[in-house]
C-alpha positions as CSV (number, residue, x, y, z in Angstrom):
1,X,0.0,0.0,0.0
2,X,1.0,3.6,-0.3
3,X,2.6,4.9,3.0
4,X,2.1,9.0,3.3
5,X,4.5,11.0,4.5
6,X,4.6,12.0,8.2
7,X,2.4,14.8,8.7
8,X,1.1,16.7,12.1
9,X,-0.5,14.9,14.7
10,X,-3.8,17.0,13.6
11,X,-3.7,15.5,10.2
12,X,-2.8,12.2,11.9
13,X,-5.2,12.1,13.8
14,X,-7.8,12.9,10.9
15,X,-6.6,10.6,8.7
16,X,-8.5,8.0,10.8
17,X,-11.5,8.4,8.3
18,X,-10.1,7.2,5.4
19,X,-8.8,3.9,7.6
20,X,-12.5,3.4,8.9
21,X,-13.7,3.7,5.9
22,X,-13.0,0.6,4.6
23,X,-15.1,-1.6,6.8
24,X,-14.5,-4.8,5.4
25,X,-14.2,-3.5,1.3
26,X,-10.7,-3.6,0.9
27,X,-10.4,-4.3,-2.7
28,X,-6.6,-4.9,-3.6
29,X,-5.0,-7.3,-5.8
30,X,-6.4,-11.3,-6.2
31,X,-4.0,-13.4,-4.1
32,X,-4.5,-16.0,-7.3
33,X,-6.2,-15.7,-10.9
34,X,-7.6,-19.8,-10.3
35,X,-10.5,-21.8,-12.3
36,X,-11.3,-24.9,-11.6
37,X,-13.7,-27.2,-10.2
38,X,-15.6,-25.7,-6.3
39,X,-18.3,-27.5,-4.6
40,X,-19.4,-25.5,-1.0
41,X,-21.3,-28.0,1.5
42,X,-23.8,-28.4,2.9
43,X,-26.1,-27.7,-0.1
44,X,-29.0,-25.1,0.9
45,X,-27.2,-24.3,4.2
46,X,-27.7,-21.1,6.1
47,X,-24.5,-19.6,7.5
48,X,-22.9,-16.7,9.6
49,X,-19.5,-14.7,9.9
50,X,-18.7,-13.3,12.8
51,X,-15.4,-11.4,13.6
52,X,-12.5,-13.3,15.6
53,X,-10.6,-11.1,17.1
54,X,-10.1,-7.6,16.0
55,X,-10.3,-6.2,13.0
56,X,-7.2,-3.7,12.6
57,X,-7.1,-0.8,9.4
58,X,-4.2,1.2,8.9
59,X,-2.9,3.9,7.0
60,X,0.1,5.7,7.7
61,X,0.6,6.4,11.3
62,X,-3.1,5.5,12.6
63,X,-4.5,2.8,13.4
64,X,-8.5,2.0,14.0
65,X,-9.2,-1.2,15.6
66,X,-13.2,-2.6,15.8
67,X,-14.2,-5.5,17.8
68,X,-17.5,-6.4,16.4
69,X,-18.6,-7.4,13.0
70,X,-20.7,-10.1,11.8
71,X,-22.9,-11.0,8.7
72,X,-26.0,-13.4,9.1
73,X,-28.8,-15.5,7.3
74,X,-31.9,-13.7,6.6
75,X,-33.9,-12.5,3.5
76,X,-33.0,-15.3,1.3
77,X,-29.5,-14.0,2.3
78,X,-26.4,-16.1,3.2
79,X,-27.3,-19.6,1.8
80,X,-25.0,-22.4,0.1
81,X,-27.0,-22.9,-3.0
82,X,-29.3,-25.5,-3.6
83,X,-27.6,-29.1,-5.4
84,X,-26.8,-29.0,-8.1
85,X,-25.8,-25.6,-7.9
86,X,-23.8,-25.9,-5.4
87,X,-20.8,-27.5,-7.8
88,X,-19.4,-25.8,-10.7
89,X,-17.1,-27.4,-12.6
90,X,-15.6,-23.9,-13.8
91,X,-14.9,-21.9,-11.3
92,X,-16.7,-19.9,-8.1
93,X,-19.7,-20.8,-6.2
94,X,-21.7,-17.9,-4.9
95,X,-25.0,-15.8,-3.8
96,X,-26.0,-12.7,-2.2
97,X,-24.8,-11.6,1.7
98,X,-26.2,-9.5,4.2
99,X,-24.0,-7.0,4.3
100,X,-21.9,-7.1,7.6
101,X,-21.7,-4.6,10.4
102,X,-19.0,-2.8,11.9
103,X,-19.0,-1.6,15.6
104,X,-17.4,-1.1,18.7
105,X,-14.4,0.8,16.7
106,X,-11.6,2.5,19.0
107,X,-8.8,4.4,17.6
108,X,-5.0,5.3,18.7
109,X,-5.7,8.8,18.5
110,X,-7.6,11.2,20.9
111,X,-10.8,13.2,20.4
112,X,-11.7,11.5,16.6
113,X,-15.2,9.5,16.6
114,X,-15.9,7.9,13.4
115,X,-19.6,6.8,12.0
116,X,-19.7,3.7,9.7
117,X,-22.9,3.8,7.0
118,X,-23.2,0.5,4.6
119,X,-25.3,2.0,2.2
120,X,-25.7,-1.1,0.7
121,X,-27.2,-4.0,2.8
122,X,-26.9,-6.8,0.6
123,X,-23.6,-7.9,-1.1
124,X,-22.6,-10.5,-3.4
125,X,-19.7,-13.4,-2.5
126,X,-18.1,-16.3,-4.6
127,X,-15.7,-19.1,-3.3
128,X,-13.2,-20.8,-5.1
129,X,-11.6,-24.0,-4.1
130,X,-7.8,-23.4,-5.0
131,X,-4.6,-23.2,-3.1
132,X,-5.4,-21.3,-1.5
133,X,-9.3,-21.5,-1.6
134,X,-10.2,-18.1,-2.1
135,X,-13.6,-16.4,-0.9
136,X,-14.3,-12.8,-2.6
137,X,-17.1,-9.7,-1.3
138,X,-18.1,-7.8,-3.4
139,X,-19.1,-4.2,-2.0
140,X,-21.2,-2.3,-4.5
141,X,-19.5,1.4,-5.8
142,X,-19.7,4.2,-2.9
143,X,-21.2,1.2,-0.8
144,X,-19.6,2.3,2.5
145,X,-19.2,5.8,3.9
146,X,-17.7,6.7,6.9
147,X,-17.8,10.3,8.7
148,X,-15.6,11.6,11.4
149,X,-16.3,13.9,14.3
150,X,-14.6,15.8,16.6
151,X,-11.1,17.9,15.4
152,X,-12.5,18.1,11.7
153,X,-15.4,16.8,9.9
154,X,-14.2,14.4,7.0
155,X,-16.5,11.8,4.7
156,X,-14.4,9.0,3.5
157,X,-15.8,6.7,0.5
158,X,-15.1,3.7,-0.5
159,X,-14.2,2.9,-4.2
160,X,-17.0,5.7,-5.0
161,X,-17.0,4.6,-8.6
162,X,-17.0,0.5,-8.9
163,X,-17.5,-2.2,-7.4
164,X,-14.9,-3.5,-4.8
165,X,-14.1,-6.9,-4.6
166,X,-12.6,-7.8,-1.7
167,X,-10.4,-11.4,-1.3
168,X,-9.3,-13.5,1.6
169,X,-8.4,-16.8,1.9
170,X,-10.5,-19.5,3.0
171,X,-9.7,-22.3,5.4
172,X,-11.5,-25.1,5.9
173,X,-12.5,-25.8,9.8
174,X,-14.7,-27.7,11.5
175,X,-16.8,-26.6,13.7
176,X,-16.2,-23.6,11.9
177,X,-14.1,-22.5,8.5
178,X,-11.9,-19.2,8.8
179,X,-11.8,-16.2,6.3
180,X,-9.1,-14.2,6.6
181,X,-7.9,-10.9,5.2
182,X,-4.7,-9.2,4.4
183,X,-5.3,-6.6,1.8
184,X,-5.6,-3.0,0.6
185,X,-8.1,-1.1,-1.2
186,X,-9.0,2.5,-2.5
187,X,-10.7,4.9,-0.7
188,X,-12.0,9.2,-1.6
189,X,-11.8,11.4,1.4
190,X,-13.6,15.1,0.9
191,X,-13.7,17.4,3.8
192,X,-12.1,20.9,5.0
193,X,-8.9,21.9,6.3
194,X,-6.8,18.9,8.0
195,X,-9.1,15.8,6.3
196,X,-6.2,13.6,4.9
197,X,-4.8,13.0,1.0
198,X,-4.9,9.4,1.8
199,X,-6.0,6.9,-1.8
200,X,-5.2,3.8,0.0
201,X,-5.1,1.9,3.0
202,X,-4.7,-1.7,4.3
203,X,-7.0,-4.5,6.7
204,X,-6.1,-7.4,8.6
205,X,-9.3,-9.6,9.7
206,X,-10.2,-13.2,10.2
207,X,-13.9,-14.6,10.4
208,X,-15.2,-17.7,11.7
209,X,-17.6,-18.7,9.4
210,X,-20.2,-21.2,10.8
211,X,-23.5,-23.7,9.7
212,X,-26.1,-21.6,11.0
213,X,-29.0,-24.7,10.8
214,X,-26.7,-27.3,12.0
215,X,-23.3,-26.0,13.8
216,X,-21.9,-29.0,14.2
217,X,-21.5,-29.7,10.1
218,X,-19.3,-26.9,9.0
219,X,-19.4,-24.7,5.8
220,X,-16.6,-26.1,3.3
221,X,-14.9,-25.8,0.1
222,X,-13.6,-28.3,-2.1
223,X,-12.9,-29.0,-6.0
């Protein structure tokens, strides 16, 4: 990712939109172009992400750190598909998502609140059995905004004019599979004097993903 230069502790400090911006859309490159055969089990199951951890942005000198995000069955939302569409020979398996929450957000820097909005509430997500098995988000264009109070008012967008798709790895687990990501994406900040010239930052999150109608047979993907 792009590392600013240092810059006063006011602009530090302010810079902390951008980072909590992000919320789970960081789009950067795919850890692997792969096609190929992907079957997700069980077929027709309902399932849930919920963060382990801490989720930790960055960008620069700040750091944000959020303790609670989760995304879960509902509206149709969040199921395997149905055999036989569960398998495709060709590549990814996928549906739509409830768009996950973000909450309980702390920063490293004094006197800067930050407001998450998902304008979006339902996503889309694919897996891909691979090495590694690969599960990608995608977060519609301008999809999450985040605005900061208290030094300065700034609004931080993310990817404002396309889609985002956002990779981790997948592991398989049992009782519950772990998604994990380690990436970067873009972000537009607008705002007045002291909002930061940031166009990237980076997030480091992992997410147990669990079988929401029966825990004890876990969500996994294979070729």
């Amino acid at each position: 990712m792009s590392v600013p230069r240092p810059r006063s502790r006011t602009r530090s400090c302010l810079a902390v939109a951008a980072v909590a911006a992000l919320v789970l859309s960081w789009g950067g490159p795919a850890l692997a172009e792969q096609q190929g055969p992907t079957t997700v089990e069980p077929a027709g199951a309902a399932f849930t992400a919920e963060l382990v951890g801490s989720a930790v942005f960055t960008a620069g000198d700040v750091t944000i750190t959020c303790d609670v995000s989760a995304t879960a069955p509902g509206n149709g939302n969040n199921l395997v598909p149905d055999a036989p569409d569960n398998h495709d020979p060709d590549g990814a398996v996928g549906g739509p998502i409830n768009a996950p929450n973000f909450t309980d957000c702390t920063t490293d820097v004094v006197l800067v609140n930050a407001t998450v909005t998902v304008n979006d509430p339902v996503w889309q997500m694919t897996m891909q059995h691979g090495s590694p098995s690969l599960a990608t988000m995608i977060v519609p264009a301008a999809g999450i905004v985040v605005n900061t109070s208290g030094l300065a008012t700034c609004t931080a967008t993310v990817s404002p004019d396309a889609d985002a798709p956002i990779e981790g790895e997948w592991t398989n687990g049992d009782p519950a599979s772990t998604l994990a990501f380690d990436t970067t994406t873009a972000v537009d900040v607008e705002g007045g004097f002291g909002c930061p010239s940031v166009s990237e930052a980076g997030f480091t999150a992992a997410y147990a993903v669990t079988n929401a109608d029966d825990p004890a047979s876990p969500i996994t993907v294979s070729g």
